[in-house]
RODONU-792561 format. One record per residue (C-alpha): x, y, z; residue in one letter. Coordinates in steps of 0.2 Angstrom, whole numbers, plus 2048, in hexadecimal, padded with zeros to 3 digits. Example, Ala and Ser with C-alpha at 12.3 -4.5 7.8 and 13.67 -1.06 7.14 Angstrom:
<milums>
83E7EA827A;8447FB824S;
</milums>
This chain:
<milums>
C790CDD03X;C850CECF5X;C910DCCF4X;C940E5CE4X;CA70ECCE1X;CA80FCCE2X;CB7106CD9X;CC510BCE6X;CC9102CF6X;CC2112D01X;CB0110CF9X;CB00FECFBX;CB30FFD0DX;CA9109D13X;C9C101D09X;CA00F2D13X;CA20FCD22X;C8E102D1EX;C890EFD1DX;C900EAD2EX;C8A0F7D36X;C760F7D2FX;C6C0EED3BX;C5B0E2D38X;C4F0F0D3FX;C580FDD33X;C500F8D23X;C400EFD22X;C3C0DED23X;C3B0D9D11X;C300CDD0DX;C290C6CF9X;C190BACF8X;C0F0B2CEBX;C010C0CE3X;BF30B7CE9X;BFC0B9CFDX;BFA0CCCFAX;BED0D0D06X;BF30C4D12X;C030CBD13X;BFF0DCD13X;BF30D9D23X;C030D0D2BX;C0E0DCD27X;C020E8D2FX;C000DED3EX;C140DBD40X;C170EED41X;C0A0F0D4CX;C0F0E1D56X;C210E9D54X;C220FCD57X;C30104D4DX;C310F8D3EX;C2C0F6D2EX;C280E8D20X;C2A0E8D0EX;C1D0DED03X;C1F0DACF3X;C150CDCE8X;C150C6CD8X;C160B6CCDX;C1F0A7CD6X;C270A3CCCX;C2F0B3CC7X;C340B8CD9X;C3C0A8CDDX;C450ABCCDX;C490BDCD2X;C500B5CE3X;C5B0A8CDBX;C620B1CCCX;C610C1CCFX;C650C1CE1X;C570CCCE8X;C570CFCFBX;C4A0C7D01X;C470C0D14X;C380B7D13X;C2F0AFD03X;C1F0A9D00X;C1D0A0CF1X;C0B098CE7X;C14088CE6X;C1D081CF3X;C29074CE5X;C30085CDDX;C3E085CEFX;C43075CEBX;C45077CDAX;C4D08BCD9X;C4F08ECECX;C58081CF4X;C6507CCFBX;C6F08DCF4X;C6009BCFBX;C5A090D0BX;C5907FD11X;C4807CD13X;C37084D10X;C26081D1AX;C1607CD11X;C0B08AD15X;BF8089D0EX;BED081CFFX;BE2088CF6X;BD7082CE4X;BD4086CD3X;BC308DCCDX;BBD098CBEX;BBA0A8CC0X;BAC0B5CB7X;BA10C4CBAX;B8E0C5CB9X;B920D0CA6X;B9D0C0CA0X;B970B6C8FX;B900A7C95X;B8D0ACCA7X;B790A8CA7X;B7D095CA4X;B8E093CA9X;B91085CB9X;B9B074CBEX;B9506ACB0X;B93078CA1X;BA3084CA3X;BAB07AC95X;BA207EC89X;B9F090C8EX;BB2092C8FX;BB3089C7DX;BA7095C76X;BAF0A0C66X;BA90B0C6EX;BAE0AEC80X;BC10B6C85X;BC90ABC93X;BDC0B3C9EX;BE60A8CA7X;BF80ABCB0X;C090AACA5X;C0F096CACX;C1F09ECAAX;C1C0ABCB8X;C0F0A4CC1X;C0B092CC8X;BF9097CC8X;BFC09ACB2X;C04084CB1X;BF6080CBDX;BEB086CB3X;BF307BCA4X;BF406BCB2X;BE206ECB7X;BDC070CA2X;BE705FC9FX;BE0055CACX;BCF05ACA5X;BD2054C94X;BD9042C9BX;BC8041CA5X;BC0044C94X;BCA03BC86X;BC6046C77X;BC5055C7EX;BD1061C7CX;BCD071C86X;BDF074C8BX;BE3079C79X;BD5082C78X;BD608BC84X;BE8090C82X;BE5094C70X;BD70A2C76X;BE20A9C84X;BEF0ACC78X;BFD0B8C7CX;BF10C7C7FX;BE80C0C8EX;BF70B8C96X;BFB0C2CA7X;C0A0C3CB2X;C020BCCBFX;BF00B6CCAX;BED0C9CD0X;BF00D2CC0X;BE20C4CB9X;BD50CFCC4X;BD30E1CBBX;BD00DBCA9X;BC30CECB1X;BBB0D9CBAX;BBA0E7CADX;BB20DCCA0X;BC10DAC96X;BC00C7C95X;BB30BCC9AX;BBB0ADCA6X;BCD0AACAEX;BD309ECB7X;BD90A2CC9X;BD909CCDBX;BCA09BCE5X;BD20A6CF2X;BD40B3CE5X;BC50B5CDCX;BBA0B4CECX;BC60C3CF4X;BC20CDCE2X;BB00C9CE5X;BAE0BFCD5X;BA30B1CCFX;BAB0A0CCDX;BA508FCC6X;BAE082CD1X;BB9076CC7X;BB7061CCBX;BC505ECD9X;BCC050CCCX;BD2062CC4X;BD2070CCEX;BE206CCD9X;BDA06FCEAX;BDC05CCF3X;BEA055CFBX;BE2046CFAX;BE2045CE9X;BF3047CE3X;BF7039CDAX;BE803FCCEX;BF0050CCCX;C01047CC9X;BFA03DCB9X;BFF04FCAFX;C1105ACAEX;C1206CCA8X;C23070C9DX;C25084CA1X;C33084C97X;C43090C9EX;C4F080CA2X;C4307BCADX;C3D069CB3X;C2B066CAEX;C2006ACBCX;C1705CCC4X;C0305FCC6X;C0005FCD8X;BF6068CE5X;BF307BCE8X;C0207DCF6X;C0A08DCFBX;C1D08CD02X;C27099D0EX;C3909CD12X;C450A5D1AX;C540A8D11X;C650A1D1AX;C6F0B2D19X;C610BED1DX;C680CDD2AX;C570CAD33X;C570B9D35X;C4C0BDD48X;C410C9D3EX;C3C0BBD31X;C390AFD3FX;C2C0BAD48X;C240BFD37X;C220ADD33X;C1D0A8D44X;C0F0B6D41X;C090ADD30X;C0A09AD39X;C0009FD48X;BF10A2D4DX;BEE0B3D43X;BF50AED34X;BEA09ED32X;BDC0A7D36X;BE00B5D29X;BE00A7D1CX;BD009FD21X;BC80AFD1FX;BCE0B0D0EX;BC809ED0BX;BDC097D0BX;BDD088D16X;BEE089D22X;BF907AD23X;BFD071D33X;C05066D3CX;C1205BD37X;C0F05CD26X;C1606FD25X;C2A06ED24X;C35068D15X;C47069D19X;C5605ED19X;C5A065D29X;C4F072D34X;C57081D39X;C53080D4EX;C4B090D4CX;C40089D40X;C3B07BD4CX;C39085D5BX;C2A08FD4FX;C23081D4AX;C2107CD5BX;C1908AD5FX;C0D08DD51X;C0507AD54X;
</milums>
């Protein structure tokens, strides 16, 4: 926690005075996470009160990559984070906000429409192209600035064009999103596409099935969603600009962390333990996100014990 000055010497002790003497279970768990986690956590958070009589957790969601900014240059007080791209820690997170961070779920990327969207009577897996190419169609996506879901869509547009030399839909498609269809982030993508203010957006799976929208599946050489094909994903990078590295196309994987100098550090754990176990994997699947497992979950130079201990026990 950083401490402001505070004019005088009496104010500024017994502003510390008021930090020493605040407790974990006196201010509620605070806990940020990708948009698209928003029903998952609010159904955790629910859960971990319930579980835990007397507290209370604070959810907020937004672009990933606008939180983990907030968090690293802003300072925000955040316990535990979820992020829409597990490669933002290591590249605004760590080692100065936490050591490590746990790989937490994957997900894909599909095109999303209604039943009232131009093109939706012909629309599917071989024709979205050129339904999306269309003069009269209107296409959203996510800021890639704000969002990983926005410079995925951009990996998952480039990789398209290098499967078909000639093509050049990623242009296209930014040039008809232009500045007035560009949203903060996946959730805020939802109301314009369901009201009939554009036609198509691209989104994760989990999203649009949750919204209750109709989606074209994209080819898996494109869409993000196998592990086992990252070196294909790889072949592209995404410059987002703000003095940031060029992101490397990769899967769809979601990142958590605790930060080092949280006042709850045993209130994060059990929260996190919640989302690892046996109810949070389950509330993922039911939201078609597939949980992560096993060995392959952790990212650290050095585990924090308590970290070990719930991995152990969210095998």
């Amino acid at each position: 926690m950083i401490v402001r000055r505070v004019a005088g010497s009496g104010l500024l002790l017994t502003a510390l005075l008021m930090m020493v003497a605040c407790t974990p279970g006196e201010r509620p768990l605070r806990v940020m996470a990708a948009a698209s986690l928003r029903d998952v956590m609010e159904e955790l958070a629910a859960r971990y009160e319930a579980e835990n009589p007397g507290t209370k957790v604070s959810v907020e969601t937004g672009g990933s990559v606008a939180l983990a900014r907030r968090v690293r240059e802003l300072a925000a007080d955040v316990d535990v984070l979820f992020l829409a791209d597990e490669a933002l820690f290591g590249e605004l997170l760590e080692p100065d906000w936490t050591g490590f961070h746990l790989r937490y779920a994957t997900d894909r990327l599909v095109l999303g429409y209604t039943d009232d969207s131009i093109g939706a009577e012909g629309i599917d897996p071989d024709s979205w192209p050129e339904v999306v190419g269309r003069a009269d169609t209107t296409i959203a996506m996510a800021d890639p600035e704000l969002a990983p879901v926005g410079y995925r869509t951009l990996m998952a547009l480039r990789l398209y064009d290098l499967l078909n030399p000639g093509r050049d839909l990623e242009n296209m498609v930014v040039d008809q999103v232009g500045a007035r269809h560009l949203r903060a982030n996946v959730a805020d993508l939802l109301a314009p596409l369901q009201a009939g203010a554009v036609d198509y957006a691209f989104l994760y799976a989990a999203t649009a099935r949750a919204a209750g929208l109709r989606v074209v599946e994209l080819p898996a050489q494109i869409n993000l969603g196998e592990l086992r094909l990252a070196a294909t994903y790889a072949r592209v990078a995404i410059n987002i600009g703000n003095g940031q590295l060029p992101h490397t196309g990769g899967p769809v994987v979601y990142g958590v962390s605790l930060a080092d100098e949280t006042l709850a550090r045993a209130e994060a754990i059990e929260f996190l333990r919640l989302a690892m176990g046996e109810v949070g994997r389950q509330l993922l699947v039911d939201r078609e996100l597939t949980p992560i497992v096993g060995a392959d979950r952790p990212v650290a130079f050095e585990l924090p014990a308590d970290v070990e201990e719930l991995l152990a026990s969210t095998r």
